[in-house]
C-alpha positions, 0 to 999 in steps of 0.5 A: 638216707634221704632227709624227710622233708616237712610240709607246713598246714596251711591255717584252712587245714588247721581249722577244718582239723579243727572243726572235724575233731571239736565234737569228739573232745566236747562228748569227751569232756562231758562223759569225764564230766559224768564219771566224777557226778558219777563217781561223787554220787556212789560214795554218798549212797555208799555212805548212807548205806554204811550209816548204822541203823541205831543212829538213823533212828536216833535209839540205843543198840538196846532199844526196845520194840515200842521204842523203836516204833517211837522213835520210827514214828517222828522221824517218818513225819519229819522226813516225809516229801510229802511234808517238805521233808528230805526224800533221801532221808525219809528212805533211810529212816523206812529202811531202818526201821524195816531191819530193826523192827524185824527180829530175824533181820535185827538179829543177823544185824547186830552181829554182821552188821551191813555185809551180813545182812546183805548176804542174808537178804539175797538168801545166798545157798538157801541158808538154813538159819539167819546166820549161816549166810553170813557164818559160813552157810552149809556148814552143819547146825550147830557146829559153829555155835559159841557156847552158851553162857550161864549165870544166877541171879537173886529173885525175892520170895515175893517177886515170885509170888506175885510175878514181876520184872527184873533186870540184869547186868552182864558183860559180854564181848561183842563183833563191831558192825561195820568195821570189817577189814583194815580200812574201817578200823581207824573209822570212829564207830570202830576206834573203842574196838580192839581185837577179836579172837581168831577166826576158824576158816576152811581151806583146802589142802592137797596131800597127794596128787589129785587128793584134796581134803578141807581142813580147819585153820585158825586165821587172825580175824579181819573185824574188830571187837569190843567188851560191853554191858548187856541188860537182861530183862527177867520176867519172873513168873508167878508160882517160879520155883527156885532154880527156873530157868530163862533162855535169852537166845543169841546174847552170849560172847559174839565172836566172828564166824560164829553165831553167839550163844544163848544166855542161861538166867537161873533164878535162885530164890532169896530167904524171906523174913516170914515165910519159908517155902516148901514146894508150893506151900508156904511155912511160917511160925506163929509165937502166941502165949500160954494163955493164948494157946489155953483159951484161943486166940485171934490174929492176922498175918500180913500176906506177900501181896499185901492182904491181911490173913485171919489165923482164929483158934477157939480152942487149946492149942498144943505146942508145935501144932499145925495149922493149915489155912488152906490156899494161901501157900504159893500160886502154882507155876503155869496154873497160878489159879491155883495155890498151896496152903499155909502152914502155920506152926505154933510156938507156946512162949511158956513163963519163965517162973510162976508166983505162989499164987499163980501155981495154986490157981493152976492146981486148983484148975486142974484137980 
């Protein structure tokens, strides 16, 4: 065929190409210009938002309400724009301490961390319970519920007189935060995390034409999970009777896709080197000599929350006797206005041998 032929631009053709395409490169330049400012800015929100909230605020997992208001406290002042703090921080700290300083929101933290919690928040399917928007919502009460744990501790007679704190240590496994899916498990926070036990998920299963049924099926789980110390901290009641039991909700073996269960504390009481307790009275035995129990006798018995107890026979008192001294047994649990009585048994250490003259005083006493 007929070669084409090629007709060179004159240099004022090549300018006004030029001129009529520049503003069209430039406004390209400028908006990649503002997909990578762009891109740039989303990573670092992304990244404050994936910061854990017990770092933000500088406390343990294990913090408590005052100190997490504590700590809350001095960091708002330091961060605060109004006082030549960092805006960006001072919203961090805020919206830490409005997670964990809410028990419902802390709670669906702890064990789903950040996605959970968003979940939670956007109240995905009207979730019956904190978890279920993040443990599968819809799904029955209950039924994707851990077991409960449950464990005995020693308590002092003492301690249950007179009401006290106590604490104790568990080991339980619990969900890392924020280490869900591959990606985030060489991420430091999730470097101590191993693997976490198999999860339950539903899918569904045709077995006939047009007939499709839900089945459960045990998949490997994508979050990680880790052994750890918990501190439990028992209030032990006045009045407690032995074998009462506290209930810490939620603090049991967390595994993914279900919420954890509770911790069952029963509280076994200790013997004590006096008294011995009989529902809500207390029992002790009092040794006092021959001539004690003929001609009476005065002593004081030292009480479990340091007083001095008068115990007064003017009388013969016989071997084995009881004496009740009424309203210092156990205060009542739910009532500790009220008490019990202490009874006291008595025990006559007789002489092992008597010497003539003694033995004849005696007849001459009792003709």
């Amino acid at each position: 065929g007929t070669p084409l032929r090629q007709h060179p631009l004159s240099p004022r053709t090549v300018n006004m190409i030029a001129l009529r395409f520049a503003p069209a490169a430039l406004w390209l330049s400028l908006l990649l210009t503002l997909v990578t400012l762009s891109s740039i800015s989303s990573s670092a929100v992304a990244s404050q938002k994936d910061r854990d909230f017990y770092e933000v605020l500088g406390v343990s997992p294990e913090a408590n309400d005052a100190e997490i208001k504590k700590a809350f406290r001095k960091l708002s002042i330091k961060h605060h724009p109004d006082k030549g703090g960092d805006k960006v921080m001072f919203q961090e700290v805020q919206r830490a301490y409005e997670v964990l300083s809410n028990e419902e929101l802390r709670m669906v933290y702890d064990h789903a961390g950040h996605e959970g919690l968003e979940q939670h928040e956007k109240g995905q399917n009207a979730p019956a319970s904190p978890f279920d928007a993040f443990f599968g919502g819809g799904q029955q009460r209950g039924a994707n519920r851990g077991p409960d744990f449950r464990v005995e501790t020693q308590v002092s007679l003492d301690d249950m007189y007179n009401g006290n704190e106590v604490s104790l240590q568990i080991r339980r496994r619990i969900v890392c935060r924020n280490c869900k899916g591959r990606s985030n498990w060489k991420k430091d926070h999730c470097k101590d995390c191993g693997e976490c036990p198999p999860e339950v998920k539903m899918v569904q299963q045709q077995v006939a034409p047009g007939f499709v049924v839900q089945q459960q099926q045990h998949v490997p789980s994508e979050h990680r999970c880790k052994t750890e110390p918990k501190t439990l901290s028992l209030t032990v009641e006045k009045g407690a009777p032995d074998g009462h039991e506290s209930r810490f909700k939620g603090a049991s073996e967390q595994s993914p896709g279900q919420v954890p269960g509770d911790v069952i504390v029963s509280m076994r009481q200790k013997s004590h080197s006096v008294f011995t307790r009989k529902g809500n009275d207390l029992h002790m035995t009092m040794e006092i000599s021959l001539k004690e129990a003929l001609t009476g006798f005065e002593r004081t018995v030292k009480q479990m929350d340091g007083r001095d107890i008068l115990v007064k026979e003017t009388g013969v008192t016989g071997p084995y006797s009881t004496k009740t001294i009424q309203g210092e047994g156990m205060p009542l649990h739910g009532v500790p206005s009220e008490t019990g009585n202490l009874k006291i048994q008595m025990k006559v250490k007789f002489p092992k041998k008597l010497s003539p003259e003694q033995a004849e005083a005696i007849n001459n006493l009792f003709v």
